[in-house]
N, C-alpha and C positions, 0 to 999 in steps of 0.2 A: 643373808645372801644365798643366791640358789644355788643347788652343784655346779649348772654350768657355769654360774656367775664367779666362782669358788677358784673354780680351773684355770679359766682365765685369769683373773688374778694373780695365778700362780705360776704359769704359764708368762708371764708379762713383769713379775718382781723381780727377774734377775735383771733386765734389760730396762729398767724403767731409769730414770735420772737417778741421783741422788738428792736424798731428801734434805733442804734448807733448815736450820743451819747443817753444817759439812756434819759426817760422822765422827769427823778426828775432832771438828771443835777447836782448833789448833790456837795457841795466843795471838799468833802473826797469821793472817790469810794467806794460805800456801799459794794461792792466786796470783798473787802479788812477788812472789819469790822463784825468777825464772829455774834456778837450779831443778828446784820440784818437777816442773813441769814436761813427764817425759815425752809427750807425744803434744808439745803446744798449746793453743788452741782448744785441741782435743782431749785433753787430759781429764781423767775422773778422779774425784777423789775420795776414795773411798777402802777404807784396808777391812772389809767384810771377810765373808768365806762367798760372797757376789761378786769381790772386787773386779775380776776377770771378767764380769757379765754385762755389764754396762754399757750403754751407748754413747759417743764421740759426745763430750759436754756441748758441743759448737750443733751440733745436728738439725737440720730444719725439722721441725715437728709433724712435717709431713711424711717423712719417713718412717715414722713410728707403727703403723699399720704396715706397712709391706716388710717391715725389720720383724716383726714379728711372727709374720708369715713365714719367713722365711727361720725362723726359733721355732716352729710347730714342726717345721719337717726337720727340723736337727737333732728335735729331740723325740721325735716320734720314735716308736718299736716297726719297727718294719717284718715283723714277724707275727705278727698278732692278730687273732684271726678277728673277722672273719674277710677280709681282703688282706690276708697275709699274702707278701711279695716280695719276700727276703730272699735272696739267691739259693741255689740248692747246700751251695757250699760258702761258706765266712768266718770271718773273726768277732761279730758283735751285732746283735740286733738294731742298733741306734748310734748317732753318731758320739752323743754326747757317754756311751757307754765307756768310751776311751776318753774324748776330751772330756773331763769329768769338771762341771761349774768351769767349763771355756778351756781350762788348764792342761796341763801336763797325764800322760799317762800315769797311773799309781799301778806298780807292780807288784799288789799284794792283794790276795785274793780273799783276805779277812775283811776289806774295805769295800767287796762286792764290784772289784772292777771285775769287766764284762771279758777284755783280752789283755791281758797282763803284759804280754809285749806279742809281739809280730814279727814274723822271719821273712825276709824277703828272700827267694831263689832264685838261681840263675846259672847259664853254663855258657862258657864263653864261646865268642863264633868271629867269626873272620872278619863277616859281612857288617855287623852290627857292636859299634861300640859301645861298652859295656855289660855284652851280651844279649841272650835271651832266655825265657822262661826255661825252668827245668822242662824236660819231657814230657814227667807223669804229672807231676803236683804244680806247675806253674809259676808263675812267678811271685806269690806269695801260699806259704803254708795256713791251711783254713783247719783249723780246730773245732769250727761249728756247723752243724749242718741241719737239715729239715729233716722230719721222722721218713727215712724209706730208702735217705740217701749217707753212705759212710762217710762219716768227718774223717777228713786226712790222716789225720792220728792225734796227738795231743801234745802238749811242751813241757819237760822236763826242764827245771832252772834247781843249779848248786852253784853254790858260791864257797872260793876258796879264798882264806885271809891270808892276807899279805904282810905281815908288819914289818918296819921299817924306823928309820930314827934320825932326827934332825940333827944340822950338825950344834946344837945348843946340848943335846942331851936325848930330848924329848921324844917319844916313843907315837909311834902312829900305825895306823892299821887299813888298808884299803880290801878291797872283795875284787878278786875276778872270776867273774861269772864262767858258768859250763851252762851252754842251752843246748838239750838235749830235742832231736824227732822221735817218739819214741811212737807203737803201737800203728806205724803206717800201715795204711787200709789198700793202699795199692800198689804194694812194692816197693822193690828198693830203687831210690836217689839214685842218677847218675852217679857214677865214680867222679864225673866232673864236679859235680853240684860247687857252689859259692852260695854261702849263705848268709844275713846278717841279720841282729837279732835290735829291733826296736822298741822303747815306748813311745808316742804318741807324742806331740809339740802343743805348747797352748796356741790356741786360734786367735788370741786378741793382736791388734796391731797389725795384724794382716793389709788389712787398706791401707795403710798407713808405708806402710814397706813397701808396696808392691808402687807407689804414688814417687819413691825415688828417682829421680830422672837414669835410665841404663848409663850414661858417659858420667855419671858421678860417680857411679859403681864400679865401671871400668879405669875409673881416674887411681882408684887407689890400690887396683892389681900390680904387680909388679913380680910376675913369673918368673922374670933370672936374676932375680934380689940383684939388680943395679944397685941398690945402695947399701951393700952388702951389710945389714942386718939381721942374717941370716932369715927372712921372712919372706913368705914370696907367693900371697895371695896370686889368685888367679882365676877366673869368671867359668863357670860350667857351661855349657852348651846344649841344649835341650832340643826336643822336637814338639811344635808347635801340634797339637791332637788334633786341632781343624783345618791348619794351611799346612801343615807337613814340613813348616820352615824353620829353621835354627833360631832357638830364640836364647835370651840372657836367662839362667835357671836362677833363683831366689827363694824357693819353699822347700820345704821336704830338708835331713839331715843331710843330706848329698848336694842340697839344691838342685835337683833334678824334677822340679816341675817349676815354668815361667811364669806362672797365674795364680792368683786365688781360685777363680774358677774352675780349672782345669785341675789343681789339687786339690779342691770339694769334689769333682765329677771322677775321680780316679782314687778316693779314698772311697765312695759309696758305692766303682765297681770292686774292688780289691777286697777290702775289709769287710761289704754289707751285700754283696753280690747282686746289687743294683745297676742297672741299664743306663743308660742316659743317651742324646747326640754324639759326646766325645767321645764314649766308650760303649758301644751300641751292642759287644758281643759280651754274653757270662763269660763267665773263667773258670769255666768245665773244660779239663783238656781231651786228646783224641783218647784216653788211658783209662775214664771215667764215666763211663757205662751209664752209669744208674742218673750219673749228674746231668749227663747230656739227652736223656728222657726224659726228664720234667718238663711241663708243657710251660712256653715262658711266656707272660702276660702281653695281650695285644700291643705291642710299640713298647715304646721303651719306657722301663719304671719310672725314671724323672725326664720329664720334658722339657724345653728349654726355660718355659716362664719358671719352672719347681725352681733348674738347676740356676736361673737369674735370680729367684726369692732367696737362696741358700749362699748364693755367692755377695748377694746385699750384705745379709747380715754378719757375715764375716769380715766383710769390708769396713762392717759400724762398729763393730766391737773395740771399744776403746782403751787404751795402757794408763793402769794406776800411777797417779803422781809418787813422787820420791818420797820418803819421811827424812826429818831429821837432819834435813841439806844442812843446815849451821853449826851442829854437834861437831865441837872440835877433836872427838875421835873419829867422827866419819873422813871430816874432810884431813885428817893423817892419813886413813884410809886409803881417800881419793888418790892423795899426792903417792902414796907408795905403790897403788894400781899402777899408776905412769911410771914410778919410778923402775918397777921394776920391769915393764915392759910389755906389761896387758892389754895396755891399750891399743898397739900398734896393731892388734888382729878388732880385738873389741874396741871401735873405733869410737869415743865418747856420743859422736855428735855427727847426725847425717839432716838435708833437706829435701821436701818434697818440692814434686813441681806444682804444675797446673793438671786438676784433672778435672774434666767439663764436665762429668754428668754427677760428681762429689765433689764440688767445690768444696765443702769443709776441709777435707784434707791437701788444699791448695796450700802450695808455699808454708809448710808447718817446720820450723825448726825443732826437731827430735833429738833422745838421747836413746838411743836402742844400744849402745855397746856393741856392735857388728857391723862388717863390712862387709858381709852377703857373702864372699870370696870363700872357697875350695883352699884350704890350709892341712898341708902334708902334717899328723900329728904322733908318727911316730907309730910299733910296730905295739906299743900296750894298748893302742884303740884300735888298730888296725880292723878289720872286718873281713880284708882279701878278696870281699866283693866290690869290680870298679861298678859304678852308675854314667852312664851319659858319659863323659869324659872325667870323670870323678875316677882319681885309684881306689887301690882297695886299701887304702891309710889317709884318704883325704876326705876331708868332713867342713861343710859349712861352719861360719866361725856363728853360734846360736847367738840372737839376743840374749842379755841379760833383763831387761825390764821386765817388773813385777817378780823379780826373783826373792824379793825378801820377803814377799806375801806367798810364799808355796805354802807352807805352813799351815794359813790361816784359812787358804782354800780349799787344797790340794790334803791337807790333813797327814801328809808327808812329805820328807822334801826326798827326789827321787830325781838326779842328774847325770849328766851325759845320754848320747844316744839310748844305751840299754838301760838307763837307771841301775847302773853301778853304784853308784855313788851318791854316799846318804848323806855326808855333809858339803861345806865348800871348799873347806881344805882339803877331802877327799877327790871330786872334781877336780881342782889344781894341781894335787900330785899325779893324778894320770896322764897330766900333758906330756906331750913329747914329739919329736922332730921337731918344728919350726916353733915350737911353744918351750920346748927344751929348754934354753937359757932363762927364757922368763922365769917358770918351775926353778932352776935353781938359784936363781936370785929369792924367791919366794923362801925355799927352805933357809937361805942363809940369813932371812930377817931373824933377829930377837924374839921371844915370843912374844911380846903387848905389841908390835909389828906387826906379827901375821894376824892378831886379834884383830887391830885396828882396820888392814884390810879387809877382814872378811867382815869386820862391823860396817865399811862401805858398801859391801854386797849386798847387804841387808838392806839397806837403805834403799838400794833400788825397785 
């Protein structure tokens, strides 16, 4: 095979089908077994360290060239010369430097992640809910920059343990993080500043989500807990980046972007310091001299067809089937998830609609475990930064799907917002406000209890 022949190949094995028979090989065809099936139709199956990489099983085969195209600019270095056009200031040369194989951030820097996590800035204003960028540093802190120009400063992260104890006995230990700005290059932070420290979301399922009809979303907000189970999702409210109009928010940890497109076109300007239609200006502020002297490439880095190839293949990325739906620890599991009151945010089972130019993801019955919805969690995740109409303790309720393959991908497992939390029981005991009772229903299971439920976690 030739290098370029090589490349391609290689370039094209994350995203290719899966190879007949299945990889799992399973007795029973998980095909055949709706529970498996988290994304319908569309479901892959595959529990690789590609799982995350794969294309919707249903896909017309016509799409497989422009899905591809659209995997060259994801994973391209945007830094590399000799048409290097990476912004003067960022957090990663590439996208995939964060989405690591589709997935989650990994926030350890022995694994060769690129931005270990990402601080968002802000300082609150009268006019504008949820604020605006800091003054000097902007609305996100950049730790990386081009030779001539000063990175922001750099991120300090300590973790302090917390242990704690079930009321069976049993002894447990969670982290809270300290992110530190440390070596700032241009001064100090407003006394106002709000800040909040993120990893990165896996990209799969995206089409898929975004394909929910908004009044199904809205069907199961319920802001003054009418039904007073103490719960009381509620819809964020966004600004549309090209009509300037309120839209329903769905992506991002705040849900504070209403598109796939429009959060690929605001992560390549933020994170990669890339141009586009929706985001047409750098993120050099009036503070930064050197940043805002770099001559910036004719038009803008991604043009609409780039930012359309980029937003396809997000859209294709398909959610690995369930394992092990019939194990009668998972499904003790299952029934203790419900029982104890997980589901009522992590909503088992959502449907798509009709969408005309991806018909594959028409009418797909899904298991994503979320309800899109903004859920107050209490003052231990708090962040103190609001977003859009988001406080600064309210946080999208995440998918769970493909959460039992971190592991296998991701090569760690690293959850909540900031990857705190290294296991699932750790996760869980950080809930709090509207997750509060669930959490202590949690800790008062038995131990083979909480096993069984987090061995449903797994499962998905």
């Amino acid at each position: 095979m030739t290098s370029l022949g090589a490349a391609l190949g290689l370039l094209l094995s994350a995203a290719a089908p899966p190879p007949e028979p299945d990889l799992q090989a399973p007795a029973e065809d998980p095909r055949k077994v709706p529970a498996a099936r988290s994304g319908g139709a569309t479901t892959v199956y595959d529990t690789s360290h590609n799982a995350f990489g794969r294309a919707l099983a249903n896909m017309d085969p016509g799409r497989w060239t422009p899905m591809a195209d659209g995997k060259r600019l994801f994973m391209k270095d945007w830094s590399r010369a000799p048409q290097a056009v990476a912004g003067p200031l960022s957090n990663a040369a590439r996208c995939n430097g964060c989405h690591f194989k589709d997935g989650r951030g990994r926030p350890l820097a022995e694994l060769g992640t690129e931005a270990p996590l990402l601080v968002r800035l802000s300082v609150p204003s009268r006019r504008v809910p949820g604020g605006v960028p800091e003054p000097t540093y902007g609305g996100q802190f950049n730790d990386r920059s081009i030779p001539g120009v000063p990175a922001e400063g750099a991120l300090e992260v300590a973790y302090a343990e917390v242990p704690g104890t079930y009321p069976d006995g049993a002894g447990y230990v969670v982290r809270r993080p300290d992110v530190r700005l440390a070596r700032l290059a241009y001064g100090k932070l407003s006394a106002h500043t709000q800040r909040s420290a993120r990893i990165s979301s896996p990209v799969f399922g995206l089409g898929l989500l975004e394909a929910v009809p908004e009044e199904d979303i809205l069907a199961l907000a319920d802001p003054d807990d009418r039904d007073g189970d103490g719960v009381s999702g509620r819809p964020n409210r966004v600004v549309d980046a090209r009509t300037g109009a309120a839209r329903l928010g769905r992506f991002g940890w705040k849900a504070n972007q209403p598109s796939v497109r429009q959060q690929a076109a605001r992560a390549f300007s933020e994170d990669l310091g890339l141009t586009s239609p929706l985001y047409p200006e750098r993120t050099c502020t009036a503070k930064q001299a050197r940043c805002r002297a770099q001559a910036a490439p004719e038009g803008h880095v991604l043009d609409d067809a780039a930012l359309d190839s980029v937003t396809l293949y997000l859209r294709v990325l398909a959610v690995p089937a369930r394992r092990d739906v019939a194990d009668p620890t998972v499904l003790r599991g299952q029934a203790l998830f419900q029982q104890v009151g997980c589901a009522t945010c992590h909503r088992p089972t959502l449907r798509t609609g009709d969408v005309a130019d991806l018909p594959e993801l028409s009418r797909q019955d899904l298991q994503p475990f979320t309800d899109l919805l903004l859920h107050d969690m209490g003052e231990g995740l708090a962040d103190g930064r609001p977003d859009a109409e988001a406080s600064g303790s309210e946080w999208r309720t995440p998918p769970l799907w493909g959460l039992g393959l971190l592991e296998a991908v991701n090569r760690q497992v690293r959850m909540l917002h900031d990857g705190r939390a290294r296991t699932f029981e750790e996760a869980i005991l950080w809930h709090g406000g509207e997750a509060a009772g669930a959490k202590e229903r949690f800790t008062r299971l038995e131990r083979g209890e909480r096993e069984a439920l987090v061995t449903f976690l797994r499962s998905l």
